[in-house]
BAFIRO-557049 format. One record per residue (C-alpha): residue number from 1; residue in one letter; x, y, z. Coordinates in steps of 0.5 Angstrom, whole numbers, plus 500, padded with zeros to 3 digits. Layout:
! residues N
 num residuo   X   Y   Z
 NUM       A   X   Y   Z
...
This chain:
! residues 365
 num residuo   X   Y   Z
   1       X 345 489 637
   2       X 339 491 640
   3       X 334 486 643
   4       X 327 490 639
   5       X 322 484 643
   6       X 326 488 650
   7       X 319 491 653
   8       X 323 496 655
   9       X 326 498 648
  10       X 318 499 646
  11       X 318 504 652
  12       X 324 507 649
  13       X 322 507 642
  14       X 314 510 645
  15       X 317 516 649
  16       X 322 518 643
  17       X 316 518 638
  18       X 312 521 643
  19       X 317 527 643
  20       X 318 528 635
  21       X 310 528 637
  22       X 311 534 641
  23       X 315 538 636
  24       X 311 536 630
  25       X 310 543 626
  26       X 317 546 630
  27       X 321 545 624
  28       X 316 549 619
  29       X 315 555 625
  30       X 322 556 624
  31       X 324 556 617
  32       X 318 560 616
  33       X 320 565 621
  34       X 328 565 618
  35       X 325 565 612
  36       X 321 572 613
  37       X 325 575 619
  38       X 318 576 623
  39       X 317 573 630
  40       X 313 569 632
  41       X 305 569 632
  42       X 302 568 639
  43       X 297 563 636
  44       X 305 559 635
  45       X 308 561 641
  46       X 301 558 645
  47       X 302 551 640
  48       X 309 551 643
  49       X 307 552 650
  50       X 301 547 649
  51       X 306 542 646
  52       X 311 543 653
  53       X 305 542 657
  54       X 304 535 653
  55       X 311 533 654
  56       X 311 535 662
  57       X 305 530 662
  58       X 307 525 659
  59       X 314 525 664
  60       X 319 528 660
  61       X 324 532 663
  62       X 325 539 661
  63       X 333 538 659
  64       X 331 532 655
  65       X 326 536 650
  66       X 330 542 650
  67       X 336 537 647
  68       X 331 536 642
  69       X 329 542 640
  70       X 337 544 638
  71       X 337 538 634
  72       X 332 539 630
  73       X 335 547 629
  74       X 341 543 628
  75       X 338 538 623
  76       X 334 545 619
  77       X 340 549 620
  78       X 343 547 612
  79       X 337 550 609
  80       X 338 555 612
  81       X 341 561 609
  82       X 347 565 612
  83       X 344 571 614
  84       X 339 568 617
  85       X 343 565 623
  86       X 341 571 627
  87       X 334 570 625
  88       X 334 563 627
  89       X 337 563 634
  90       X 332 569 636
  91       X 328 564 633
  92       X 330 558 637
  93       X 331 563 643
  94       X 323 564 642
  95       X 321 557 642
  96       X 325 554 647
  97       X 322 559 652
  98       X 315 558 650
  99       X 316 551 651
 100       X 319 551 657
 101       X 314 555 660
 102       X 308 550 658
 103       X 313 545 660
 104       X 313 548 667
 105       X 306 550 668
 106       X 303 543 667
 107       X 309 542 673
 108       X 306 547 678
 109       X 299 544 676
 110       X 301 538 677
 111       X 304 540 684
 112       X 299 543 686
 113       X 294 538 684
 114       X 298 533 688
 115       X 298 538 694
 116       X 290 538 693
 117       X 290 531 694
 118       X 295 530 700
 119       X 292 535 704
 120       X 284 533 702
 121       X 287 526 705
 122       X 291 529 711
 123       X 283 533 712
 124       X 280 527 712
 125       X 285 522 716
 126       X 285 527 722
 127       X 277 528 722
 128       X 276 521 721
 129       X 270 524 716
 130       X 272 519 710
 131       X 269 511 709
 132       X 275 508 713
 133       X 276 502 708
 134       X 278 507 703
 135       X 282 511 707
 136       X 286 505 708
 137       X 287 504 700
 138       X 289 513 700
 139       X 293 512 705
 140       X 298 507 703
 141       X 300 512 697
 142       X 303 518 703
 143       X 306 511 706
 144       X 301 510 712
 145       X 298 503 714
 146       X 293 504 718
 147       X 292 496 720
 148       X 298 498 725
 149       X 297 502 731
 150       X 299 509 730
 151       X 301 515 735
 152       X 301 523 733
 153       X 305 528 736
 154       X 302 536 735
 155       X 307 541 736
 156       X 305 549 737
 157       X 309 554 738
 158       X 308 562 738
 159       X 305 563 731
 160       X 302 559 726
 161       X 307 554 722
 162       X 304 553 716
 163       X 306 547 710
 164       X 312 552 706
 165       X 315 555 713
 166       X 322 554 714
 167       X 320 550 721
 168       X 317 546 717
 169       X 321 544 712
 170       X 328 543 717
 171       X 324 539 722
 172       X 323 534 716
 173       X 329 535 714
 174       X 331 532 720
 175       X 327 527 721
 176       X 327 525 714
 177       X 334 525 714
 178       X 335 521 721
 179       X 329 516 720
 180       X 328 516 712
 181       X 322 514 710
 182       X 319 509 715
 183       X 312 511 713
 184       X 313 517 717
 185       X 308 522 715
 186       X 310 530 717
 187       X 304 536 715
 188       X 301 542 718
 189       X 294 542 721
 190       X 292 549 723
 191       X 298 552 724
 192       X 301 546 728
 193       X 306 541 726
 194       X 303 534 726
 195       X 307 528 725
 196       X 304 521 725
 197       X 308 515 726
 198       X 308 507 727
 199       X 305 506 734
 200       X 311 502 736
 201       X 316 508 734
 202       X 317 511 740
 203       X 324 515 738
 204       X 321 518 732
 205       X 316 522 736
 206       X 321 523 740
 207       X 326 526 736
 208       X 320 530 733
 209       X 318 533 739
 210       X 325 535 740
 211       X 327 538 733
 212       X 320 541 732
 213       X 321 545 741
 214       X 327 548 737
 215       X 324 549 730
 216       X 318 554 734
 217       X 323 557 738
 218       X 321 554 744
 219       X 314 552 743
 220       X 311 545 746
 221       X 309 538 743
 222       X 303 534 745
 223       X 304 527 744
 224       X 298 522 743
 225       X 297 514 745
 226       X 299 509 740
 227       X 291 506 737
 228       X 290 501 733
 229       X 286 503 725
 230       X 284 509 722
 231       X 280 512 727
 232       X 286 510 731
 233       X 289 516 728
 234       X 284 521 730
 235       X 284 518 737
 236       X 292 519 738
 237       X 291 527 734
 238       X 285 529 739
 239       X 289 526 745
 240       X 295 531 743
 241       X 290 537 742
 242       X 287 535 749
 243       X 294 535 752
 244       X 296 541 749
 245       X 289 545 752
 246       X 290 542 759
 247       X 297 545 760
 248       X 295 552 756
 249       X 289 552 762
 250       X 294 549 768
 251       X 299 553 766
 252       X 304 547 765
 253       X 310 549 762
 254       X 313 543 760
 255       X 316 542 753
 256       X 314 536 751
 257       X 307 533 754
 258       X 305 525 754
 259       X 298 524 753
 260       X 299 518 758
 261       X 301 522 764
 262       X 295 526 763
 263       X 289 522 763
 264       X 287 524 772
 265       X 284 530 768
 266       X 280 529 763
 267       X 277 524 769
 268       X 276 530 773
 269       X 273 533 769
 270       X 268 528 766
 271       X 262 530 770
 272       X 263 538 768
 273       X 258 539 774
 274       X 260 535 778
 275       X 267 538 778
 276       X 264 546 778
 277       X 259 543 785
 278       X 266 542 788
 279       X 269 548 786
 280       X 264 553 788
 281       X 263 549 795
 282       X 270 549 796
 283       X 273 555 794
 284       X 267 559 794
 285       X 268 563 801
 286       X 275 565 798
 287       X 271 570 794
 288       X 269 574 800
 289       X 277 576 801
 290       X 279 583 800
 291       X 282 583 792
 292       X 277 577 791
 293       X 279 569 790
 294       X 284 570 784
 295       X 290 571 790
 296       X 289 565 795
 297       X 287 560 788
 298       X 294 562 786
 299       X 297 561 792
 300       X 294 554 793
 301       X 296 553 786
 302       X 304 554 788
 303       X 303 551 795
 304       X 302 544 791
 305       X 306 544 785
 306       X 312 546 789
 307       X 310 539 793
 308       X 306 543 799
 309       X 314 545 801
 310       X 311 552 804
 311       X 319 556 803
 312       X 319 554 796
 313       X 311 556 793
 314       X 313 563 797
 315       X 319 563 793
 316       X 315 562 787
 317       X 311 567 789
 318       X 315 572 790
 319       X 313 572 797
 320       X 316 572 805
 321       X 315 565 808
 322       X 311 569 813
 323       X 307 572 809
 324       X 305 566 805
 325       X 303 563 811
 326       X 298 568 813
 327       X 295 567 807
 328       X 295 559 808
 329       X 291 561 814
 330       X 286 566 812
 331       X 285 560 806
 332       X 284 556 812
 333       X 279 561 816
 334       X 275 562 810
 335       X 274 554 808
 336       X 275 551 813
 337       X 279 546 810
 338       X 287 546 812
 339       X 292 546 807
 340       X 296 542 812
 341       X 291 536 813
 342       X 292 530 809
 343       X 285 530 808
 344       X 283 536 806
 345       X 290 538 802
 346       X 286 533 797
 347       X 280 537 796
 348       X 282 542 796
 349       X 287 541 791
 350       X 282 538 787
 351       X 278 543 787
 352       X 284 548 785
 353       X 285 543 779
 354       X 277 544 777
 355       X 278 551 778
 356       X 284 552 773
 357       X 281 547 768
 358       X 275 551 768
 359       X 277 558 769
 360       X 275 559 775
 361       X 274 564 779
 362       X 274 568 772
 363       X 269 565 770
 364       X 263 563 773
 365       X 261 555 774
């Protein structure tokens, strides 16, 4: 016996009333068109398409109303004439189809309303432009609680990703997949991959890193400190987009950079004209070399990423040991700094540092 004060019986009872609701008028648009053997009108087949986007509305399933539809045919059917069988599955063909389609425009509305809303969120929690209590309140409905510390990886490759590609789709499969929902939110901002997640999950970041290096064949992931709050996101996400400037400046080629093992450079870097004095004071003379500063800017910047190891920058450079060293020599004319003295091997690679971030001598300091 069916309990009627159960909460959830109403429910039920509602949900189907709602349905004969939405079909009210079907049972007469069908007899009619049997009866006279037109098709429907465009004013009847709007009607059915707006009774299919009220019943999208209010979350009934497409196969739900499609049952109802027949049954109500089945219900009718004796009244119908025999040779009105053919008119009346033309009929049901008809208004199946237009509701269906009013059933599935209110569903693409719905998605792309939802869209809308998500990405005017991620807009805002990345920009940190919105009042930050009730960014707190949106956020929890995508699954962040940003009274946590968060920390964002950003992943670029050699095109722009976008929400629908299928890079973006496979690298949240896989996260999703290995880590389930655990407040993890994956998006695209500016043709990158972004994925925000709780501080103190260092391996989601991780296995992001490596899903979205494969997913962008090759491209390279920043990842930000964890910070604390709402502007704690939008520190972590400018520390990825720094890291992934500086190594694009500084030619780093590494797959995954950490904004933690970069912080020496925004330091450098901190007083622009302080750095720029030290580029063209150290480095200056070095224009007055036949073919200009580029070549022995270059070369110093092999000697000291391959250690100071001479043998392994000419290496690097394509070069003899012998013509290498030369050209450590006439670096050492011009400046007066040795490359090979301690004290001058910091200036001058501080120099070099402050000309690669600054784009010297391309551009003038």
């Amino acid at each position: 016996m069916r309990d009627f004060a159960d909460p959830s019986w109403r429910t039920s009872l509602t949900r189907l009333a709602c349905v004969q609701i939405n079909l009210e008028g079907y049972a007469q648009i069908l007899t009619e068109v049997c009866a006279t053997g037109r098709r429907l009108t465009r004013d009847e087949l709007e009607f059915l398409r707006t009774r299919g986007e009220q019943a999208a509305e209010a979350s009934f399933g497409l196969r739900a109303v499609v049952r109802r539809h027949l049954a109500v045919a089945r219900d009718i059917w004796p009244v119908l004439s025999a040779a009105a069988g053919d008119r009346a599955l033309a009929a049901i063909e008809q208004s199946v189809d237009a509701f269906a389609e009013g059933h599935e425009r209110a569903q693409q509305l719905a998605v792309r309303q939802e869209e809308a809303v998500r990405r005017e969120f991620i807009d805002d929690l990345l920009y940190g432009r919105s009042d930050l209590g009730r960014l707190s309140e949106r956020a929890e409905r995508f699954g962040l609680l940003l009274s946590r510390a968060h920390a964002v990886a950003v992943a670029q490759g050699g095109k722009p990703v976008e929400e629908t590609a299928p890079a973006t789709r496979q690298v949240e499969s896989a996260v999703v997949g290995r880590f389930g929902e655990r407040r993890i939110l994956l998006t695209t901002k500016d043709g990158r991959l972004v994925c925000i997640a709780p501080g103190d999950q260092d391996d989601v970041l991780t296995f992001f890193a490596k899903q979205a290096y494969a997913a962008t064949e090759g491209g390279q992931v920043a990842i930000g400190r964890a910070h604390p709050g709402a502007g704690g996101v939008v520190h972590s996400y400018e520390e990825a987009l720094n890291a992934l400037d500086l190594a694009a400046r500084l030619q780093i080629h590494e797959p995954v950079l950490r904004a933690s093992d970069l912080l020496v450079y925004p330091v450098l870097t901190r007083d622009r004209q302080a750095m720029a004095d030290l580029v063209r004071n150290t480095l200056g003379p070095l224009q007055s070399a036949r073919g200009g500063a580029g070549l022995l800017v270059e070369t110093l910047t092999a000697y000291f990423d391959s250690g100071c190891v001479a043998a392994e920058a000419a290496r690097r450079l394509n070069l003899s040991v012998r013509a290498f060293t030369y050209r450590l020599e006439r670096i050492h004319t011009l400046t007066g700094a040795d490359p090979g003295d301690p004290v001058h091997r910091y200036t001058l690679q501080t120099a070099v540092i402050g000309a690669r971030l600054l784009g010297w001598p391309q551009d003038d300091v």
